[in-house]
Backbone bond lengths (Angstrom), bond angles and torsions (degrees), N, CA, C in turn:
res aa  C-N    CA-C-N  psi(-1)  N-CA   C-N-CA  omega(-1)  CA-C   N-CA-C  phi
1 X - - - 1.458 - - 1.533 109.95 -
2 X 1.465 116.15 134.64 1.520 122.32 161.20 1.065 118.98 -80.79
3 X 1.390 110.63 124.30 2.172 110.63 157.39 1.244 105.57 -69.16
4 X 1.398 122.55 136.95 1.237 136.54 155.71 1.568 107.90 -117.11
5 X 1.343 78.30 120.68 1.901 102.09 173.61 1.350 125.37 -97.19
6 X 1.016 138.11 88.49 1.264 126.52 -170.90 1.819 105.10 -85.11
7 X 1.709 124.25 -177.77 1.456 117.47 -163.47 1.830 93.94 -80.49
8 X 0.966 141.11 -23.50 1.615 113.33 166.19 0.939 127.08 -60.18
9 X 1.496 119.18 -51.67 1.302 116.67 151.55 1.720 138.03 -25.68
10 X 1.157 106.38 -44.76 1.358 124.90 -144.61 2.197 79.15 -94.45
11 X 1.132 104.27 -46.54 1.758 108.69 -179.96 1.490 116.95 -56.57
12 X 1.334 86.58 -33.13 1.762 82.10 177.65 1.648 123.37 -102.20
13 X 2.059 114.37 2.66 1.128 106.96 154.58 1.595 130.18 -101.59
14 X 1.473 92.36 -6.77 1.537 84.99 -178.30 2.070 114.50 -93.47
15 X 1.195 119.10 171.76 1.454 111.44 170.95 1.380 87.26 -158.47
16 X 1.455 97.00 163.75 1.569 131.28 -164.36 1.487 90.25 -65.18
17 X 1.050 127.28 -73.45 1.372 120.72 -152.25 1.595 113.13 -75.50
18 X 1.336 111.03 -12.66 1.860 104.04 164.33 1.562 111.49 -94.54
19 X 1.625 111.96 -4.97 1.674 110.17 -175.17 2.005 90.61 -93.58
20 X 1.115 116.26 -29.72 1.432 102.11 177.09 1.348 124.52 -92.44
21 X 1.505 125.64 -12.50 1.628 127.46 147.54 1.471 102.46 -68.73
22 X 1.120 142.36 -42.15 1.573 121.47 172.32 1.864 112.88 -62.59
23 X 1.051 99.07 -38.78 1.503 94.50 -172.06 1.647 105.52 -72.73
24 X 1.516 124.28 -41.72 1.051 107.75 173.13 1.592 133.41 -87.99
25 X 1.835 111.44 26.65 1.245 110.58 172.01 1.801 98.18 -127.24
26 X 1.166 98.37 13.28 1.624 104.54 157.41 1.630 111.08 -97.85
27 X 1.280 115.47 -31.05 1.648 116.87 167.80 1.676 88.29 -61.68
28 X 1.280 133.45 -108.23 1.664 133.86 164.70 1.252 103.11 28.02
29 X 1.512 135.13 -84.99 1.170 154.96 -120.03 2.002 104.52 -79.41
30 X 0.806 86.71 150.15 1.872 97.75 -175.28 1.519 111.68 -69.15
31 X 1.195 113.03 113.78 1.093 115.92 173.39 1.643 142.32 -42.27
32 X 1.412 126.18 92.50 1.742 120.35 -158.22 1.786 96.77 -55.60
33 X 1.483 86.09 173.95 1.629 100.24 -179.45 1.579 107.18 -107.63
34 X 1.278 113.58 42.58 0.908 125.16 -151.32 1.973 97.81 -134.86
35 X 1.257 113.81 81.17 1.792 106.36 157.68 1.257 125.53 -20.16
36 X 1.003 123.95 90.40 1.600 122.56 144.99 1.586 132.91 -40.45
37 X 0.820 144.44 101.28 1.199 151.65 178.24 1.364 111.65 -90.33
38 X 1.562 105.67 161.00 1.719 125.08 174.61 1.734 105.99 -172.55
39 X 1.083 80.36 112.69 1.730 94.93 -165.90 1.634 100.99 -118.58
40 X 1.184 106.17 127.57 1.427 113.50 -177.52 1.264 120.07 -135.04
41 X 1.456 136.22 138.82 1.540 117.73 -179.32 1.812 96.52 -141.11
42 X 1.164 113.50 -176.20 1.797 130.34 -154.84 1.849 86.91 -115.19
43 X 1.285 101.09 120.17 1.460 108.15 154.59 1.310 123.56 -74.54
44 X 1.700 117.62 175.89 1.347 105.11 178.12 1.550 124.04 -109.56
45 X 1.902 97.50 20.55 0.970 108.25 166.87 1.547 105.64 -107.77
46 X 1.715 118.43 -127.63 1.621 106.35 -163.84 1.655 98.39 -115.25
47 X 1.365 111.35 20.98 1.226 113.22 170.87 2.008 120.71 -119.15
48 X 1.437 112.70 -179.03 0.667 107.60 -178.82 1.889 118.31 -135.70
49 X 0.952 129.51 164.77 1.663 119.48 177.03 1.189 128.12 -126.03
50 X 1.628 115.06 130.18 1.237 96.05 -158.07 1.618 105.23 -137.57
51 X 1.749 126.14 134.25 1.500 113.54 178.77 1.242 115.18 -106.12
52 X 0.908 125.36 157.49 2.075 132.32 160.55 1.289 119.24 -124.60
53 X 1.000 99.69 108.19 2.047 112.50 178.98 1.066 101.81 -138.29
54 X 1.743 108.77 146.58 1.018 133.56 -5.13 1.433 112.33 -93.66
55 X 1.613 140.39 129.61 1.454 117.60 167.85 1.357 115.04 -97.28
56 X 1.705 98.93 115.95 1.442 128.44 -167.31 1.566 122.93 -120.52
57 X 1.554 122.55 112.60 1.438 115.28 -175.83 1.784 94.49 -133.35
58 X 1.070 82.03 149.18 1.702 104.20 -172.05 1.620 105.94 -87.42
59 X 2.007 86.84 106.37 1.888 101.35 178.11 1.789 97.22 119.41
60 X 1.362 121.92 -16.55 1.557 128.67 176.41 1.433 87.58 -74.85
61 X 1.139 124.33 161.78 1.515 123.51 163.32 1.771 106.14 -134.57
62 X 1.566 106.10 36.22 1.576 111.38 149.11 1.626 103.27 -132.97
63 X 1.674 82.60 -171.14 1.442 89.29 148.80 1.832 118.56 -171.63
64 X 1.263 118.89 171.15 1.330 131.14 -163.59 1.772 123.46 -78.97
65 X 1.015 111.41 139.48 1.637 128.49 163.78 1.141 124.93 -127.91
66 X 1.446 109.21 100.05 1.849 109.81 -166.94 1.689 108.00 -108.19
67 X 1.127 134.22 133.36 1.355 145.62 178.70 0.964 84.05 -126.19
68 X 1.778 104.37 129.79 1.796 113.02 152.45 1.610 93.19 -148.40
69 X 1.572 87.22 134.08 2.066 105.26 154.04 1.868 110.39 -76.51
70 X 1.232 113.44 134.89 1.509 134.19 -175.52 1.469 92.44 -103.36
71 X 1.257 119.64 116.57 1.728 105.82 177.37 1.988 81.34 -154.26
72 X 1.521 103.07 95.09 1.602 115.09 -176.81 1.567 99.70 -55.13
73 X 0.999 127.11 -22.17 1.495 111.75 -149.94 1.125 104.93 -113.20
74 X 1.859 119.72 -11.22 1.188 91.33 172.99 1.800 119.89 -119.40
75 X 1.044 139.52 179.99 1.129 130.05 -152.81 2.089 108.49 -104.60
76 X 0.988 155.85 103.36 1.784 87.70 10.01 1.456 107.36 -77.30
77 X 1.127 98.36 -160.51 1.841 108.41 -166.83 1.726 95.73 -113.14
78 X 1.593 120.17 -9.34 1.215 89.34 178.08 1.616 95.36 -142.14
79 X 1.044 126.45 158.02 1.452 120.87 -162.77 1.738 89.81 -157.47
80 X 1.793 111.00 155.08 1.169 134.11 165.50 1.342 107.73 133.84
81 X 1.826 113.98 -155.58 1.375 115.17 -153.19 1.588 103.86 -153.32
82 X 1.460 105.48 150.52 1.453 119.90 -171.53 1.410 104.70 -112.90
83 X 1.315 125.93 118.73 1.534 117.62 -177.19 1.179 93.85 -106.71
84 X 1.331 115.89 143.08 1.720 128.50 169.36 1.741 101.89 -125.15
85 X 1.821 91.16 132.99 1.455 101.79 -159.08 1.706 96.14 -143.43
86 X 1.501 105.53 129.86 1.207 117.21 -175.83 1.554 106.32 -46.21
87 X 1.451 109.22 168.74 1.318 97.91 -159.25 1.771 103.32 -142.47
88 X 1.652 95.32 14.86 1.270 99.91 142.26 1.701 134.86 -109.52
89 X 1.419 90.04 -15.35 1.834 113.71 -171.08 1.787 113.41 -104.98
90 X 1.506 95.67 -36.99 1.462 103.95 166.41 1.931 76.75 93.77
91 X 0.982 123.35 9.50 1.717 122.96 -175.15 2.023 92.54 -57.60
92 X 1.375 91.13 152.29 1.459 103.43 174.06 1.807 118.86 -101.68
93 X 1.643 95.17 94.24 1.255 78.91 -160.25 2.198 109.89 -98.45
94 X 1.001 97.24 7.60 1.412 97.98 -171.08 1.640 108.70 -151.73
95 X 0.941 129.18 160.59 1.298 164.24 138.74 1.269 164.23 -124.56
96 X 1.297 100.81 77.71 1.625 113.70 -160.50 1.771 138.37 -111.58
97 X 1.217 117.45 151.43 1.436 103.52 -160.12 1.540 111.96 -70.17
98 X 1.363 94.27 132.99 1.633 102.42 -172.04 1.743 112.55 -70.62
99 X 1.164 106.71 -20.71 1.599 97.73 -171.49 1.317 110.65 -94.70
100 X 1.762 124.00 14.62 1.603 129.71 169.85 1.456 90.44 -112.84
101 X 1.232 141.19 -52.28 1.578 126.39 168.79 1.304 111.36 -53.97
102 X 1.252 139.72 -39.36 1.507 126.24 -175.30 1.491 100.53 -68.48
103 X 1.566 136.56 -56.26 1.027 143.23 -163.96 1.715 112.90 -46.49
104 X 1.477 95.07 -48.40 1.464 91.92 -175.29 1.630 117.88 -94.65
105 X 1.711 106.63 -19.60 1.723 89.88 169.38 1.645 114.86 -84.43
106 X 1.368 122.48 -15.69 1.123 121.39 151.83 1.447 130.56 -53.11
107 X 1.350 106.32 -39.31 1.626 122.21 173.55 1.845 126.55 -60.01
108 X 1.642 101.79 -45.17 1.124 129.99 177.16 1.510 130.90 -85.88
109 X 1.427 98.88 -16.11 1.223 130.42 -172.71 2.003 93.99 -93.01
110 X 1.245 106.54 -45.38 1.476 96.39 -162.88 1.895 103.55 -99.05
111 X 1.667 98.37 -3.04 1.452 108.90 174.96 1.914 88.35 -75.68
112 X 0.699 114.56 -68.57 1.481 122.19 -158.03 2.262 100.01 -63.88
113 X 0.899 93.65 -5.21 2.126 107.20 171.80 1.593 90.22 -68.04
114 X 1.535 87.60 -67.55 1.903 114.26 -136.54 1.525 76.88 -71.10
115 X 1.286 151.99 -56.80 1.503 131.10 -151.39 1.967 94.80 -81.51
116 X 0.911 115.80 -32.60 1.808 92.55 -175.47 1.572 94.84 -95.12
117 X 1.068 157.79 50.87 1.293 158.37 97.54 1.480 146.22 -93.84
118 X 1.523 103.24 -9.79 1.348 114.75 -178.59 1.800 90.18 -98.74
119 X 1.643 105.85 130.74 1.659 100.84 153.58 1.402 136.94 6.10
120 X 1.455 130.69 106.30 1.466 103.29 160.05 1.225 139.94 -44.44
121 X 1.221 105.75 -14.56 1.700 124.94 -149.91 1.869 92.61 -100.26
122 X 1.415 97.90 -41.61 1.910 102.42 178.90 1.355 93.50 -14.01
123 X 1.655 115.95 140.11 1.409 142.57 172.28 1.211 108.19 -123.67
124 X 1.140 127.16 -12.78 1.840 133.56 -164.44 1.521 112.85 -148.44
125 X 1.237 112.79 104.49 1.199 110.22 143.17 1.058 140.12 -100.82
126 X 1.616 139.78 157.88 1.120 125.74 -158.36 1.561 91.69 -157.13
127 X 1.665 113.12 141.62 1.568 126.48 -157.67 1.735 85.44 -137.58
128 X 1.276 88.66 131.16 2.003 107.04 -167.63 2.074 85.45 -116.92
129 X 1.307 143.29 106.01 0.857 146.78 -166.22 1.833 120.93 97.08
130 X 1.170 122.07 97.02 1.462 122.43 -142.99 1.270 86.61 -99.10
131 X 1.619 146.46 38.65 1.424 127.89 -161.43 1.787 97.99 -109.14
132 X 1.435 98.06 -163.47 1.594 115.31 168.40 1.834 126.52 -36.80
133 X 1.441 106.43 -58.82 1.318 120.01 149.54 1.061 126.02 -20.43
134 X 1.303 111.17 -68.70 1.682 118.34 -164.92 1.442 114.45 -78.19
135 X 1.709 91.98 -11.69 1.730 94.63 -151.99 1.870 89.85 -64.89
136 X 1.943 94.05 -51.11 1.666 99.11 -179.92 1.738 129.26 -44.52
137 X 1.499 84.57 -41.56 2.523 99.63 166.06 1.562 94.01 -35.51
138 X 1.345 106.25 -77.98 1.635 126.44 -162.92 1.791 109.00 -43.81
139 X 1.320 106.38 -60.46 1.915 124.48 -179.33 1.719 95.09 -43.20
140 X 1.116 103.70 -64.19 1.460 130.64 -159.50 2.048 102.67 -59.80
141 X 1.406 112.16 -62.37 1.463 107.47 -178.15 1.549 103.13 -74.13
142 X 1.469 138.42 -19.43 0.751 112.13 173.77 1.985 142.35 -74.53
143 X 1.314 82.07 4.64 1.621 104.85 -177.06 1.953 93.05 -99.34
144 X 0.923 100.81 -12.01 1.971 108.97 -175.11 1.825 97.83 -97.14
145 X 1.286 115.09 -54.96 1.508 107.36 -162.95 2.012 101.20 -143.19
146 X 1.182 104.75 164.88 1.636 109.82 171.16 1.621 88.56 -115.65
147 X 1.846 91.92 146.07 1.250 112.12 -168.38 1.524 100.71 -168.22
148 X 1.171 121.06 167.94 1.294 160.54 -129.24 1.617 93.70 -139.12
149 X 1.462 108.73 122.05 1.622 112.14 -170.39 1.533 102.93 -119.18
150 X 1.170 124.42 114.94 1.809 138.28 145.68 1.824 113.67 -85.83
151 X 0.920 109.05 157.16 1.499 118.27 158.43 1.647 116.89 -168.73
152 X 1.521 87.15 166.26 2.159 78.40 -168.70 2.325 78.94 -148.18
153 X 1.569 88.08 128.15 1.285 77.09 165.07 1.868 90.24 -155.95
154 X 1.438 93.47 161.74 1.665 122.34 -162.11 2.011 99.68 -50.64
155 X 1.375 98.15 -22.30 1.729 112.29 -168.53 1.267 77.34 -133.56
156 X 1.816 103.05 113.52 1.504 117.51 -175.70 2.036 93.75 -99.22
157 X 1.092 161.00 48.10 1.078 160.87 -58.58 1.470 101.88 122.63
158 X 1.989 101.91 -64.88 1.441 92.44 -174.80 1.534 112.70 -96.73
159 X 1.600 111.94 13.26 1.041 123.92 -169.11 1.789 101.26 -82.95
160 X 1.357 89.78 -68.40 1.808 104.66 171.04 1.556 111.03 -48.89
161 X 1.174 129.81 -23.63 1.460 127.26 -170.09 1.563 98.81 -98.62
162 X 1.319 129.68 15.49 1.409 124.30 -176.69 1.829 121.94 -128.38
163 X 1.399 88.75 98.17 1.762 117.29 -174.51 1.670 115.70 55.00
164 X 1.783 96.81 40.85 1.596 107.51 -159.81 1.749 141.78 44.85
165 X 1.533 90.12 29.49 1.753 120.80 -158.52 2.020 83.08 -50.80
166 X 1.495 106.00 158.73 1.279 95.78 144.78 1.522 126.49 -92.22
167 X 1.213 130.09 151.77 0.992 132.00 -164.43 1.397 116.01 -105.49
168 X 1.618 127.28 125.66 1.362 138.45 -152.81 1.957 100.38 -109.33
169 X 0.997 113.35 150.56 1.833 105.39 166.53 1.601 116.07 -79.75
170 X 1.169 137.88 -10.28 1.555 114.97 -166.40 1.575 79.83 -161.97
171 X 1.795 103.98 149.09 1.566 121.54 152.51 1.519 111.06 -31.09
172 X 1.287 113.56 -56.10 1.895 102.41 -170.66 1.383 111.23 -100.96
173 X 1.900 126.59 23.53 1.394 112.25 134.99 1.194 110.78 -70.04
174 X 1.266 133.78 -41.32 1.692 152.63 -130.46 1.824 85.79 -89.79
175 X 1.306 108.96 -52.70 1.774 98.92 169.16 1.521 130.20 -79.10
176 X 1.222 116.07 -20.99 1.162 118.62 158.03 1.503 131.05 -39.11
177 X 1.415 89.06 -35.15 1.800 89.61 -159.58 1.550 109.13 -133.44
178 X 1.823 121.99 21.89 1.204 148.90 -166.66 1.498 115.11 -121.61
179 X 1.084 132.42 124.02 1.309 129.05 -175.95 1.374 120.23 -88.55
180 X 1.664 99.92 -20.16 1.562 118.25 -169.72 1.521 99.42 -127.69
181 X 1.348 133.88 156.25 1.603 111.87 -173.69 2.091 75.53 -149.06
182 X 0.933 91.46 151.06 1.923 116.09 -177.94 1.681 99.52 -128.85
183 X 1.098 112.28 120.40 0.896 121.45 174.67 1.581 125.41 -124.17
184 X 1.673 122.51 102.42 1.256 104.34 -165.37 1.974 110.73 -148.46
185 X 1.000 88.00 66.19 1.686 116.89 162.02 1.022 139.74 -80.57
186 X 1.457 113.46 162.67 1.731 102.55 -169.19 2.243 99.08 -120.82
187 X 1.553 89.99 29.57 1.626 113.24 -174.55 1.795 111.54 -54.07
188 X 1.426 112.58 127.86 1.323 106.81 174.23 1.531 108.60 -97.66
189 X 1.547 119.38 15.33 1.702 122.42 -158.77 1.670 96.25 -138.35
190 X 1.305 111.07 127.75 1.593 104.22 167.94 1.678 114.97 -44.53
191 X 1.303 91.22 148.97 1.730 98.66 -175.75 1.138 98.17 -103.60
192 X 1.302 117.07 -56.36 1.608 131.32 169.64 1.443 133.34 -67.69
193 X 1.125 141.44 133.63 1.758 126.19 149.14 1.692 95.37 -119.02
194 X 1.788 87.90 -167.95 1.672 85.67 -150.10 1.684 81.19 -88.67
195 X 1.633 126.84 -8.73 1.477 106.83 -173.20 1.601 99.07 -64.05
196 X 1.199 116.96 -19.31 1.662 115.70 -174.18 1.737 118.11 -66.14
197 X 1.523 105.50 -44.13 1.067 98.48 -149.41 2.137 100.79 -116.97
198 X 1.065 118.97 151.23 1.227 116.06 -155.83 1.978 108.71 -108.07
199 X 1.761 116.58 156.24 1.240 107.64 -171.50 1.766 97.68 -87.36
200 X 1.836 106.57 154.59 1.069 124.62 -160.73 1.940 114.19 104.59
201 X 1.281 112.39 -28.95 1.186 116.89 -171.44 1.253 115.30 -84.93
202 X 1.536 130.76 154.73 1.497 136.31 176.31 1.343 99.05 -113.79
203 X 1.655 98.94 147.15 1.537 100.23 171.12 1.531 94.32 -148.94
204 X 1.120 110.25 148.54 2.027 143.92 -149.89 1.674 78.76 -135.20
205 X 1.307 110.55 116.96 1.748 137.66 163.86 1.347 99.62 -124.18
206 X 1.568 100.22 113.86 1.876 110.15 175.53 1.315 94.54 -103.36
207 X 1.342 128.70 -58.04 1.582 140.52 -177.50 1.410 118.13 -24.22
208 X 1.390 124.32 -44.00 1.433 135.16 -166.80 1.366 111.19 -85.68
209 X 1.051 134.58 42.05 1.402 139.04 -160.25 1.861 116.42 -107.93
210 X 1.618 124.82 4.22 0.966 117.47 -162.57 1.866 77.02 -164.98
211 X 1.646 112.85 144.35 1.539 98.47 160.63 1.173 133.62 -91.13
212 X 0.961 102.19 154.69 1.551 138.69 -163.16 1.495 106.38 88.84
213 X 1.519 131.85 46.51 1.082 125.09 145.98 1.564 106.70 -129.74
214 X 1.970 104.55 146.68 1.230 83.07 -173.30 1.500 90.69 -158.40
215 X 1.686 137.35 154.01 1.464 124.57 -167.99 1.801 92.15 -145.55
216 X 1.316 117.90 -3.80 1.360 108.34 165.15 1.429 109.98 -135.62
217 X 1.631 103.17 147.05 1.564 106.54 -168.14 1.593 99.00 -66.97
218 X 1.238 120.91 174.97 1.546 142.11 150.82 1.389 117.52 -28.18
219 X 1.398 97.59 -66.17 1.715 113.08 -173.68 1.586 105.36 -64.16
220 X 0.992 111.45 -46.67 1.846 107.14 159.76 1.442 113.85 -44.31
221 X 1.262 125.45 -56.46 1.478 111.77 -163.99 1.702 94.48 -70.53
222 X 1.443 121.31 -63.04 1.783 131.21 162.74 1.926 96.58 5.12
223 X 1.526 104.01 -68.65 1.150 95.21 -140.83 2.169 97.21 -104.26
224 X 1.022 106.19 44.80 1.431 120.06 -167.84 1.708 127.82 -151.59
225 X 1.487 124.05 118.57 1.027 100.06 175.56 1.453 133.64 -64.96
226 X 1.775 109.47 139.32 1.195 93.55 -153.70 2.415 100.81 -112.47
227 X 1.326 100.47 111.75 1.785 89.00 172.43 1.765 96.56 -120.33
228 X 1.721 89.01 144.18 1.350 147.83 -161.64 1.465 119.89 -108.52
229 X 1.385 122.42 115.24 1.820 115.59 174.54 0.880 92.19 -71.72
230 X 1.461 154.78 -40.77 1.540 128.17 168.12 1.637 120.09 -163.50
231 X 1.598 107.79 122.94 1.031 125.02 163.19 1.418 126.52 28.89
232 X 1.500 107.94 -94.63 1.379 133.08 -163.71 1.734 99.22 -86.48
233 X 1.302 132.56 -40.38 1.388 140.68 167.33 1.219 93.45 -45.90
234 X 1.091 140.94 -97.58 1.678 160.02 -137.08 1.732 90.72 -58.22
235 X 1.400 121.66 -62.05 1.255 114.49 167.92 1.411 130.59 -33.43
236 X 1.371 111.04 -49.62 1.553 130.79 175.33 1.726 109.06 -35.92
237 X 1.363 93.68 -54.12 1.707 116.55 173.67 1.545 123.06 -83.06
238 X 1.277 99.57 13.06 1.698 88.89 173.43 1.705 110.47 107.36
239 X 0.843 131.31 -20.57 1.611 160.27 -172.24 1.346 97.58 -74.18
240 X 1.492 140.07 78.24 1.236 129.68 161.14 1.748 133.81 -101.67
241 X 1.077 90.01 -33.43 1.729 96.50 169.16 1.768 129.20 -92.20
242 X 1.270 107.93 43.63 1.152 120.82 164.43 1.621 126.76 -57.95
243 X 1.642 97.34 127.39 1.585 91.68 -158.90 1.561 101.01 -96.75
244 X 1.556 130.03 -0.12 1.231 145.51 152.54 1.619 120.63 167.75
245 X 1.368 126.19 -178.96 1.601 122.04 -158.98 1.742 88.90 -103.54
246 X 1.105 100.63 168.78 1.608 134.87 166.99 1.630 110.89 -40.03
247 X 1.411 123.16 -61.99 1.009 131.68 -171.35 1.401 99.76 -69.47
248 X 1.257 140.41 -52.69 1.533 141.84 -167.60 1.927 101.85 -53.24
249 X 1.166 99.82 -51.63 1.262 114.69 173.60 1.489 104.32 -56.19
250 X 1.414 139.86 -83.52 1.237 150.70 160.95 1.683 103.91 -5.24
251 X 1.122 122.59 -53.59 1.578 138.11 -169.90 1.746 111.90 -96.59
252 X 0.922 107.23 10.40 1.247 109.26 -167.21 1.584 145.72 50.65
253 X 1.811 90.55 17.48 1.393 87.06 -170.13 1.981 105.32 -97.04
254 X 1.127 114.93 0.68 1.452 105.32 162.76 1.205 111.79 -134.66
255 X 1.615 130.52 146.75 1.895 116.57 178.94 1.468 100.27 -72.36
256 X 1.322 106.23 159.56 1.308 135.14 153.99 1.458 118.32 -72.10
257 X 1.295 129.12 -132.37 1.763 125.31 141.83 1.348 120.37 -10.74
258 X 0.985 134.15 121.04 1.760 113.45 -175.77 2.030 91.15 -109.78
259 X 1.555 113.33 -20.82 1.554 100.46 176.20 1.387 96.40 -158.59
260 X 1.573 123.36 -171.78 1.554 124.87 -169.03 1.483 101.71 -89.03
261 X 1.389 128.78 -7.85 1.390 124.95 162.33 1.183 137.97 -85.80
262 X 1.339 121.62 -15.61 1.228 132.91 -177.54 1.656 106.46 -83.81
263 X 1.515 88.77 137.52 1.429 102.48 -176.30 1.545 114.32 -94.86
264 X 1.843 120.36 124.86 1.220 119.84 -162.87 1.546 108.90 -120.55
265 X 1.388 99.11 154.37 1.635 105.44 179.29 1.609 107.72 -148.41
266 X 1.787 110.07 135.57 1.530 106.39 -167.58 1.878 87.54 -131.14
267 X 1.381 105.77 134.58 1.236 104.76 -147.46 1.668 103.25 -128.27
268 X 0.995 123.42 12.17 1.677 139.88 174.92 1.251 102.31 0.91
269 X 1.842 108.23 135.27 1.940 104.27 149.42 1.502 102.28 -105.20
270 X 1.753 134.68 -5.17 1.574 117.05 -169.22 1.442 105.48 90.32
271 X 1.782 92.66 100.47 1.482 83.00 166.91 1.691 122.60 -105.76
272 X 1.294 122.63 -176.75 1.322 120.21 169.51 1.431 115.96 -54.10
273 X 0.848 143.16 -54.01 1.743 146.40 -163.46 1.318 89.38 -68.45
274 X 1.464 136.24 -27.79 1.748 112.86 -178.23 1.373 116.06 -73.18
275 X 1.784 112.92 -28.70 1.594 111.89 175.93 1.605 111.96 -56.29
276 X 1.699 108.13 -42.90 1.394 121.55 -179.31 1.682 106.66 -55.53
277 X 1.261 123.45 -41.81 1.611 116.98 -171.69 1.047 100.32 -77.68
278 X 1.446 142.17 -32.02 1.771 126.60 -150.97 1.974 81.41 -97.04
279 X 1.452 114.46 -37.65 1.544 119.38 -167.43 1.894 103.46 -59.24
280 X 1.246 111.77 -38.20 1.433 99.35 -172.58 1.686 95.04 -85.99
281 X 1.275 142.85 -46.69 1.185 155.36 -164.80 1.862 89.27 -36.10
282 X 1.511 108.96 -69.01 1.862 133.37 -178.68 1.908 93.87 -47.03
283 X 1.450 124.08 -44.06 1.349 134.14 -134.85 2.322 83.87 -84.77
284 X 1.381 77.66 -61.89 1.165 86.84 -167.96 1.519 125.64 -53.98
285 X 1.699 113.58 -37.82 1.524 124.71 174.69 1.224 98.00 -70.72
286 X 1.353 143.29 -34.04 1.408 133.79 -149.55 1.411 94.74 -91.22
287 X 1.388 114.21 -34.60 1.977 102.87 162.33 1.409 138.56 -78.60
288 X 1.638 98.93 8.01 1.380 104.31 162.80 1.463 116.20 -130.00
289 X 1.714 117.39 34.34 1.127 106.82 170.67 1.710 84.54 -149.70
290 X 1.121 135.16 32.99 1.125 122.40 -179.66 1.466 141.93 50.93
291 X 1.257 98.55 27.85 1.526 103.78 173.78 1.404 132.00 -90.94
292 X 1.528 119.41 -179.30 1.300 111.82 -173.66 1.324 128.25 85.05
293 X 1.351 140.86 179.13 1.187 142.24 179.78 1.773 104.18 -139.65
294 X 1.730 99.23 122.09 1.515 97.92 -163.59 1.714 95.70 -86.45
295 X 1.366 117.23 157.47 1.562 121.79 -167.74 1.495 101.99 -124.90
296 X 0.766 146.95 147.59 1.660 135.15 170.07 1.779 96.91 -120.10
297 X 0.898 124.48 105.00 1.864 127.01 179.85 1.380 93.64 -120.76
298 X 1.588 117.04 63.25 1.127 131.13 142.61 1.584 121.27 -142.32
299 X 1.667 103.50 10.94 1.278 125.30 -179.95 1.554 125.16 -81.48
């Protein structure tokens, strides 16, 4: 039998503080010998499609298949499904909505970036896109650090309606006066340049994750340290001068911050093993509290 999880479901098994100990002992975790992939291509309408296989963490005993349609414009903007499949049988044991697992290991994933690279001392953060995304950044660092909330978004409405942030008029008040900057758009135009944004500061880019999206100029990344969930991904997208990934940092084998002046930037595309941590996290509560709706599609 399959669990099928749909996003109510999926809201009321997961929580912040078991989705960010999974996410940060999958940064930890030993790397499989096993390629990750993310293959994406352009529809011939206004969307696009995109997969990630395999999601694999060392000590899970499955793993993940995520399909999602990207369609910005319409609401939501991203739709599809994460199958989690035993990972000795290839058995189908789950099915769940991909755009509440992406949200929050993306969310938790870049909460847990932005607090071991931004300042201890950071007093301000500030979130340039007030949506779903950010909401998880915000949920997520606030169990990591206390801080001081700005936000600036295109629908000042959803600006004021977001974790009672105060609300700034333009992207470069919102950096002006932010120590930490969140960035999480679906922007094809830099939001940022480096005349905007100042050294000492961290900045978290969720938006730039596929090409032709992009929310900080060149000369920003040029003049910034730059860490990466991975390497050759981040490149794919435009991401070339990466000074090392998340996990190296996480493990201690590369610094993060190297002092209180240096200006930092952590620039994630989402890898497979994060659908797999938030997917068993949902997999596992929902078999001890009875949730879901079991499917048999071998009937």
């Amino acid at each position: 039998m399959t669990l099928l999880l749909n996003r109510t479901d999926l809201l009321g098994l997961l929580t912040v503080e078991a989705g960010l100990e999974a996410i940060r002992a999958g940064f930890a975790a030993e790397p499989t010998a096993v390629v990750a992939q993310r293959v994406r291509t352009e529809l011939p309408g206004p969307g696009t499609a995109t997969a990630l296989i395999p999601g694999l963490v060392d000590g899970i005993p499955a793993y993940t298949v995520k399909a999602n349609a990207k369609f910005p414009a319409a609401h939501p903007a991203l739709r599809g499904v994460v199958c989690l499949h035993d990972l000795g049988t290839g058995e189908l044991l789950a099915v769940l909505d991909s755009a509440t697992i992406t949200a929050w290991r993306t969310g938790l994933a870049a909460a847990l970036g932005t607090h071991l690279l931004a300042r201890p001392d950071a007093e301000t953060v500030g979130v340039i896109g007030a949506g779903a995304q950010a909401d998880l950044v915000v949920r997520g660092l606030r169990q990591l650090r206390e801080f001081d909330l700005i936000a600036y978004d295109t629908d000042a409405e959803r600006a004021r309606a977001f974790h009672q942030a105060t609300v700034v008029d333009s992207s470069r008040d919102l950096a002006a006066q932010a120590d930490v900057v969140v960035l999480a758009t679906w922007s094809r135009a830099p939001i940022l340049t480096a005349q905007d944004v100042r050294d000492s500061m961290h900045l978290t880019s969720l938006g730039a994750d596929e090409p032709g999206k992009v929310e900080l100029a060149g000369d920003v990344f040029a003049t910034s340290r730059v860490i990466v969930d991975d390497v050759q991904l981040a490149a794919n997208v435009g991401t070339t001068n990466a000074a090392a990934t998340l996990a190296d940092v996480v493990n201690g084998h590369a610094e993060g911050r190297r002092d209180t002046t240096e200006r930092t930037v952590y620039a994630p595309v989402g890898l497979p093993w994060q659908d797999l941590a938030m997917s068993w996290i949902a997999y596992q509560a929902a078999q001890t509290t009875d949730t879901g709706t079991r499917y048999d599609w071998l009937a």
